[in-house]
N, C-alpha and C positions, 0 to 999 in steps of 0.2 A: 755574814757581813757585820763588821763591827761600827764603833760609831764611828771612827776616823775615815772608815770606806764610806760611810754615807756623807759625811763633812765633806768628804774631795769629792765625791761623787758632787757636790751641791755645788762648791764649786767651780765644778768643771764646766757645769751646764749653762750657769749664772753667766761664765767667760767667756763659752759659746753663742750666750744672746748677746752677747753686750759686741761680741767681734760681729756678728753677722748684722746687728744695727748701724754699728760703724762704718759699716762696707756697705750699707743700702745708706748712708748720710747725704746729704748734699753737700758735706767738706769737701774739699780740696784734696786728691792723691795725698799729698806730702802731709795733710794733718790727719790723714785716714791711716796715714803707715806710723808715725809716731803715736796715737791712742792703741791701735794692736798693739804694737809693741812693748806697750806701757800695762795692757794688759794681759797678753802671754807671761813677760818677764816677772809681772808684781802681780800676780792671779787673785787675791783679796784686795790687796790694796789698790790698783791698779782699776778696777771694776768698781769699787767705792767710788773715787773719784774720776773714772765716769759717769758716772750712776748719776752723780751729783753738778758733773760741769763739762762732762762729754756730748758731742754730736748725736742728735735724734737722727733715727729711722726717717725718712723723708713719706712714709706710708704712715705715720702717726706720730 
């Protein structure tokens, strides 16, 4: 495994919490499908700017 498979490997996973927070949020449907989509599409960028102005998990 080189360092670019652990880069995406990281990621990958990052985009995984940030989708599955999204989807436990207390947004609204329609603002829960525009931040996935903002994060599948833009997988770094996209998850930054969650990270930073996205919807919380409603468990924490």
């Amino acid at each position: 495994m080189g360092i670019n498979s652990i880069g995406g490997l990281i990621v990958f996973v990052l985009d995984i919490w940030a989708i599955v927070s999204i989807f436990n949020s207390n947004a609204t449907t329609g603002t829960k499908v525009i931040w996935i989509v903002l994060v599948v599409l833009l997988p770094i960028i996209g998850f930054l700017i969650w990270f930073f102005a996205g919807p919380r998990s409603a468990r924490g």
